[in-house]
N, C-alpha and C positions, 0 to 999 in steps of 0.2 A: 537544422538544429531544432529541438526538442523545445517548443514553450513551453512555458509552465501555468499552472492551472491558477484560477482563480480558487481563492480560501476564504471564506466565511466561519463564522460559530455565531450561535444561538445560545440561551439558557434552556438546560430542558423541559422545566416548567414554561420556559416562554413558549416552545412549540407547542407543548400540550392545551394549552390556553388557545392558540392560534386556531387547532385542530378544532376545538370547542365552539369555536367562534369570540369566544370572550374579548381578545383582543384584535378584532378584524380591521386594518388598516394599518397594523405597527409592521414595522419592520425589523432582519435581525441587524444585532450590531458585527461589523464585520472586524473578522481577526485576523493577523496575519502569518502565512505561516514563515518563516525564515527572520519572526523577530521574537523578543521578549517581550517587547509589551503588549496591549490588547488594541493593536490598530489596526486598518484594512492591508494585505496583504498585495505585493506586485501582481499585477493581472499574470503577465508573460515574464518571463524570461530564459535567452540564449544562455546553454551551457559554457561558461569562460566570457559570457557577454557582457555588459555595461545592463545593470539590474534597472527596469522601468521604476519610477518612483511616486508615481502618478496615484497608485494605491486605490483605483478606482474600478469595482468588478463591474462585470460586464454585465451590460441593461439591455434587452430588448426595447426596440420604439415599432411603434406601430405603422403599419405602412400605409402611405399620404395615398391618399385618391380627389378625385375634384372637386366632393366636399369637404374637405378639409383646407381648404386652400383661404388665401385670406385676403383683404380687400384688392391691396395692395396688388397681389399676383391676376386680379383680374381686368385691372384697371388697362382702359385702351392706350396704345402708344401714340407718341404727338404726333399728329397728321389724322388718324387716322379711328374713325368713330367703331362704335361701338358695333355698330351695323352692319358696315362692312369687311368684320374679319369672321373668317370662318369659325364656327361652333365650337366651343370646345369640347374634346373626348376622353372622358376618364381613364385614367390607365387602369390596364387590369389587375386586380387583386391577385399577387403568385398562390397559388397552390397550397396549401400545410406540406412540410415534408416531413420524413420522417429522422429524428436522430440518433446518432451512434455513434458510440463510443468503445474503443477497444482497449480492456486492459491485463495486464497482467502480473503476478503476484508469486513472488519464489521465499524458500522460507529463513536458514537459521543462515544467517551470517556472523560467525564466529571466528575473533580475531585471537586464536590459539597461540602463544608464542613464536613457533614454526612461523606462524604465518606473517608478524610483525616481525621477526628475526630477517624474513626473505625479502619483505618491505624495503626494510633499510638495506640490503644488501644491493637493490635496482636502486637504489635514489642516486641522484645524478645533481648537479649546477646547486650544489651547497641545501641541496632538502633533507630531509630527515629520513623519511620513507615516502616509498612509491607503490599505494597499493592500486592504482590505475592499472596496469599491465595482468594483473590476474584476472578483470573482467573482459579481455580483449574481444574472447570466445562469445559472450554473452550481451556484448556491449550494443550492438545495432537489433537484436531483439528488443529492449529494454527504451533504446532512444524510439524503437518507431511505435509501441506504443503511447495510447491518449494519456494512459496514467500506469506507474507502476509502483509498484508494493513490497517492500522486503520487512523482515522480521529479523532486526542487527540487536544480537543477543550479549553484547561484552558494553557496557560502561566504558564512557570516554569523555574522563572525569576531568582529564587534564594532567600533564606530565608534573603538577606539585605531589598529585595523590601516587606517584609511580606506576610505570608501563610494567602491564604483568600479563600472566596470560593466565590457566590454570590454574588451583582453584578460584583462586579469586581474580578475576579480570578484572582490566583496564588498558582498553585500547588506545592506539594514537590519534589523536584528532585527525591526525587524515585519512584515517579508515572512514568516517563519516563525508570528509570531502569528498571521499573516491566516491562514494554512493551519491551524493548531488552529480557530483560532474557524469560519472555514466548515465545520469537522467532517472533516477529511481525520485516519487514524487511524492510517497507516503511511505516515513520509517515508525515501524512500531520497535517500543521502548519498551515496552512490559512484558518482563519476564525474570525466571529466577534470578536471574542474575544481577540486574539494576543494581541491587542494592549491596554487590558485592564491596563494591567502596563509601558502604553505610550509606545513609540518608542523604547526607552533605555531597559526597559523590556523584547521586543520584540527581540532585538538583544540577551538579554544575554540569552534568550529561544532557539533559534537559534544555540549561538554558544553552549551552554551545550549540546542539541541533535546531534550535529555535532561531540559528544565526544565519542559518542555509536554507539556500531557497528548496526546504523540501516543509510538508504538513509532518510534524511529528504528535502519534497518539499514543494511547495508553500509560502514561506517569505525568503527574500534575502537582505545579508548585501549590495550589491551596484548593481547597474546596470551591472555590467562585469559579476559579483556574479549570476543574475538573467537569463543574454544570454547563460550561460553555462547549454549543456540541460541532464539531466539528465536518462541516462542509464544504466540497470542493466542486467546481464549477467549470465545465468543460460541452463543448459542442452543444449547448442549451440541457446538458443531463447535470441533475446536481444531485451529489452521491453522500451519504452521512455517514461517517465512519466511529463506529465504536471498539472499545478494545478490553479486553478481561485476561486474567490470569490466573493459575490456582494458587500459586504463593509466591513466595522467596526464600531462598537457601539459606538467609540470612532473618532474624526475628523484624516482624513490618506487623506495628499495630497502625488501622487505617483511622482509628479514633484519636491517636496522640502523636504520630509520628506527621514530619511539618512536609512531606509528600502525600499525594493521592494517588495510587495503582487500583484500580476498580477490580475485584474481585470477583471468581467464576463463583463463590457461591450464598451468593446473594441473587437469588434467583428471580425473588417479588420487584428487585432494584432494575435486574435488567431486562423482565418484561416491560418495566415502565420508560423503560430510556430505550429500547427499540422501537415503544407503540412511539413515544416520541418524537424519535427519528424518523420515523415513514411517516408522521405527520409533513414533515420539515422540509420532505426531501424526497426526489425520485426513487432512489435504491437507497437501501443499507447495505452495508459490508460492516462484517462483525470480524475480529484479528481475536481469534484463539488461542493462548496458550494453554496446554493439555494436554492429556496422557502420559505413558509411562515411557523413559528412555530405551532404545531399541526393542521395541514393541511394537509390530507391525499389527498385530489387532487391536483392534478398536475397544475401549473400556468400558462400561456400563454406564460411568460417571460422564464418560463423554457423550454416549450416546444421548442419556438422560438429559442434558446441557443443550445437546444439539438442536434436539427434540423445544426446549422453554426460547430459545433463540429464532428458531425458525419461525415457531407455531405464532409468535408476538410477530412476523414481520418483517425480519431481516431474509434479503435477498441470497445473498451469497456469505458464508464463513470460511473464514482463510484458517487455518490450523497449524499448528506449527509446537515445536518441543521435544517428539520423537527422537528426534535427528537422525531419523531413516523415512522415507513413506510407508504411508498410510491410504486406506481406500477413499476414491472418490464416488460420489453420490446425489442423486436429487432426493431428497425430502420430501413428501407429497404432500400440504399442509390440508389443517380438516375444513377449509375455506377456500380450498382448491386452488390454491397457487403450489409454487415450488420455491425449494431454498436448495441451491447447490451450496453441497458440503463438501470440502477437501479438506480430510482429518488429520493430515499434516503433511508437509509440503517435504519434509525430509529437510538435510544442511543444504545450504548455497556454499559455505563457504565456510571451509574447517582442516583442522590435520588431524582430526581422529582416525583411527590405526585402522578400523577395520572396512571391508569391502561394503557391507551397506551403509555405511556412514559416506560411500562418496556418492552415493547414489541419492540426486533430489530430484525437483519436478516443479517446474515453470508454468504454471495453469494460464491458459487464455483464454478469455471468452469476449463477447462483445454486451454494451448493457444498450438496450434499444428502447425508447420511445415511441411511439406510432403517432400518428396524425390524429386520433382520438383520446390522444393520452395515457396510452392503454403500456407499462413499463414490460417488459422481460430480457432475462439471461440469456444468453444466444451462442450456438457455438462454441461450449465447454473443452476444452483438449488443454492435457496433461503433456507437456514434454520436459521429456528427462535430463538431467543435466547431471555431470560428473566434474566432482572434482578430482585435479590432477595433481600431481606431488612426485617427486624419485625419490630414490630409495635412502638421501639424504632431507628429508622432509622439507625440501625449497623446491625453485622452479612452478612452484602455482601457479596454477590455469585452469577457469573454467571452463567446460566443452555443453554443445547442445550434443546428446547423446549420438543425432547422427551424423554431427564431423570425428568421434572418436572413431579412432580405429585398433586393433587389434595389435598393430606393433606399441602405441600406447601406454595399451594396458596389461603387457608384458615386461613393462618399466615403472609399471606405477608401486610407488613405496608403500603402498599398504599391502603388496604382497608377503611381506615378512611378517604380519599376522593373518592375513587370509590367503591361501594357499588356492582357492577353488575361484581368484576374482580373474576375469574374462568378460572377453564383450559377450560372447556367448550368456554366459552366466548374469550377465545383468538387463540382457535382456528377458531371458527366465524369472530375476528375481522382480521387474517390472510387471511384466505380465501376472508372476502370482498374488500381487497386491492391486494392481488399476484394472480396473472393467475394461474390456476391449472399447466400448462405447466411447472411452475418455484418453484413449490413446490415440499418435499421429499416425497417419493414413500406412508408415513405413513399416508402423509393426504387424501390419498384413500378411 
């Protein structure tokens, strides 16, 4: 079973201060993720398990050697003098190793009607809905990485605001559950949609995700809410995550409205909370929402974005809002590191009609440490996922591109708007979007 990561936050002004030396000895306050309020978060925890409550993240102690030892441990045993025992020999100091951490990150999980309609049609022993069974395909990718990442783009506000799908969403709470229990460890919240059930919606999405042992980012009940930066703490790597969005389908002024969703354009804001975060923290991950719907070329707007993101600091940006792929890329910054870009991840999980809408991409990499301290990206590969559906838009199932097969997707219900979809074809339309560099070794 999948533990769960240790969760910290910081103010961002605190890191910056930290970074400065200004405040040298403070420490951050730690928050938790799977609650509401601002406590230390369960180190671990088993999927369906009994939650640790201990709430105490994980400390390195320093390893004891024979000066460290204390009177007590040296004192001779009765009988026998000081003289006549053999010398004592220090144990040897282990090595530095180096650490790693493996994660991975898929994009739009969209609870479309269809998709909560087919919920409740699996639910079983008095539940409502069962969206567990659609991740089945995708489920033990997900559990065996360190940490994983989804981008759940429908509000799930609570069945008083009504369960809806299209335009305006609102998902079932247990679309949320399903994503703890398949083991996803960080849901980003910010996107057009949040705010489809207003402000009030949006908060009560917030604090319901707050309830599960996952780190949710990108929408914040107040300003104090939003400066606390969120870090998560795994295999001695501790990762800062920030999150931006270009707006809402819905009017969101961030001066008067009683949520905070950080904005992509505010550009001066989020060079200073990336330098921040690389103060704070091993890696940055930055969660992108951007660009333009079924547009697999990349925007100027994005580029330009990508380009103020990376060149501050942030390691890796996850992309996501297309709801098709988009290209992946390293960034070569003018201080000579890199930022892997992935300009969007395409859907995980939707019943849009058309063939590249079932077509996403599950990025994995690994984030490494070395024994000098020295951070990098490692091992970048995109795999492809499809979603499935017949031709009565139920039956959902995710697939990794290479258990689909061809009988498949000569049943798949988006063939009654897209006529040319084939595994043939989506391996073509993969390939004309990902650099071979970032594909798995199959599409050789």
């Amino acid at each position: 079973m999948k533990q769960r990561l240790s969760v910290r936050a910081a103010a961002f002004c605190t890191a910056a201060l930290l970074a400065s030396g200004a405040l040298a000895g403070c420490s951050f306050r730690p928050v938790g993720a799977g609650r509401s309020d601002v406590t230390s978060a369960p180190e671990t925890k088993d999927v369906g398990g009994t939650p640790d409550t201990t709430g105490r993240p994980e400390t390195s102690r320093p390893n004891t050697t024979a000066s460290d030892t204390t009177e007590s441990d040296t004192t001779a045993d009765v009988g026998t003098t000081a003289s006549s025992r053999a010398p004592e020999t220090a144990a040897p100091t282990p090595a530095p190793t180096e650490a790693r951490l493996s994660l991975v990150a898929v994009g739009d999980n969209i609870i479309h009607e269809a998709v909560f309609l087919d919920a409740k049609a699996r639910a079983a022993d008095g539940a409502s809905y069962d969206f567990l069974p659609m991740y089945n395909g995708v489920a033990d990718r997900i559990a065996a990485a360190d940490v994983a990442f989804v981008n759940h783009e429908t509000p799930m506000a609570g069945a008083e605001y009504g369960i809806s799908g299209y335009p305006t969403f609102n998902a079932p709470r247990e679309a949320g559950q399903a994503l703890a229990d398949v083991g996803f460890d960080v849901v980003n919240l910010a996107n057009n949609h949040i705010l489809d059930k207003r402000v009030a919606g949006a908060r009560a999405t917030v604090e319901f995700v707050r309830t599960l042992p996952v780190l949710e980012i990108g929408v914040y009940l107040d300003r104090d809410d939003a400066r606390q930066m969120r870090i998560t703490e795994k295999n001695g790597i501790r990762i800062a995550w920030l999150s931006y969005c270009y707006g809402s389908n819905n009017s969101y002024n961030p001066a008067t409205d009683d949520i905070i969703m950080p904005l992509l354009d505010q550009a001066d804001t989020i060079r200073s909370e990336v330098r921040a975060a690389r103060a704070a923290a091993d890696f940055v991950i930055v969660s992108a929402h951007w660009g333009l719907d079924d547009v697999a070329a990349v925007t100027d707007d994005q580029k330009r974005m990508a380009s103020v993101i990376a060149e501050a600091g942030a390691d890796v940006i996850l992309g996501h809002h297309p709801h098709i792929l988009q290209p992946v890329e390293w960034h070569e910054n003018a201080n000579g590191s890199r930022t892997l870009i992935v300009f969007s991840l395409g859907n995980f999980l939707s019943t849009q009609y058309y063939s590249r809408n079932m077509i996403g991409g599950m990025i994995s990499f690994d984030l490494v440490k070395g024994t000098d301290g020295t951070c990098a990206v490692e091992s970048p590969v995109l795999y492809p996922t499809v979603t499935h559906y017949s031709m009565q838009r139920d039956g959902l199932q995710i697939y990794m591109l290479e258990d689909y097969t061809e009988t498949l997707a000569a049943r798949h219900g988006c063939l009654a708007h897209s006529a040319d979809f084939s595994l043939a074809w989506i391996y073509r339309h993969v390939r004309s979007i990902v650099k071979e560099e970032f594909l798995p070794a199959y599409f050789e």
